[in-house]
C-alpha positions in Angstrom: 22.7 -26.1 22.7 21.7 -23.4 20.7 18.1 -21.6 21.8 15.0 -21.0 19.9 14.3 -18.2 17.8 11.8 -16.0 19.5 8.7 -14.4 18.2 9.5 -10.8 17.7 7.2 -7.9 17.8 6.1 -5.8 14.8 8.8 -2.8 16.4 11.7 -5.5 16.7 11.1 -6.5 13.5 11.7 -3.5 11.5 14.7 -2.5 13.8 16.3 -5.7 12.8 15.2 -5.7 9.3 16.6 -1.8 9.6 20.1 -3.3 10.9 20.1 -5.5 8.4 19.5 -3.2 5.7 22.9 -1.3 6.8 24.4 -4.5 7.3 23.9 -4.7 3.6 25.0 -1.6 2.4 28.1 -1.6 4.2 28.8 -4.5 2.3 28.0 -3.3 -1.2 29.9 0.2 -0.5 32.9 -1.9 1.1 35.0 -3.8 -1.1 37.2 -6.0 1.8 37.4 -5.9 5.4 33.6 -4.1 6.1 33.2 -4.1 9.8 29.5 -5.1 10.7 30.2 -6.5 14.5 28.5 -3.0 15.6 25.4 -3.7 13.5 25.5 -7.4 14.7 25.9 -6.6 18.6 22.5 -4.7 17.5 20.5 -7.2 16.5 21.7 -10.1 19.2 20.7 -7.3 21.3 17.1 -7.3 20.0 16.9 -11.1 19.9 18.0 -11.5 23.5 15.4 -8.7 24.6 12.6 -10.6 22.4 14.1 -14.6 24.5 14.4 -12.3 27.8 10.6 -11.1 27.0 9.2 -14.2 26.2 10.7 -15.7 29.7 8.9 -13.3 31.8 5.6 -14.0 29.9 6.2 -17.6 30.6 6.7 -17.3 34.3 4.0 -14.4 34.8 1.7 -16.6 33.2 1.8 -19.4 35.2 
C-alpha cells in the first residue's frame, strides 16, 4: 500500500522543485540512456524526511 504524500515545507519544496529542474535538463541535453536515479534518490530522500517529520508531529502531539 502506497503512503500519502506529505505536506512539504516552503525549503523542501524548492529543493525538490530544484531536483526536478536538473532532472529536466538532463533530459533535454541527453538524447538516450540519461541517468536521473542520483537526482531521484534526492527527492525520495526529501519526501521520506517530510513522512518521517510529520510522524513525530503526530506522536509529540498527542
Amino acid at each position: 500500500m502506497a503512503q500519502p504524500e506529505p505536506k512539504l515545507t516552503a525549503g523542501e519544496k524548492a529543493r525538490v522543485a530544484w531536483y526536478v529542474a536538473r532532472m529536466a535538463k538532463r533530459g533535454i541535453a541527453g538524447d538516450e540512456n540519461v541517468f536521473q536515479a542520483d537526482l531521484e534518490r534526492k527527492v525520495d530522500r526529501i519526501i521520506d524526511g517530510a513522512r518521517k517529520r510529520e510522524e513525530r508531529a503526530a506522536k509529540n502531539s498527542k
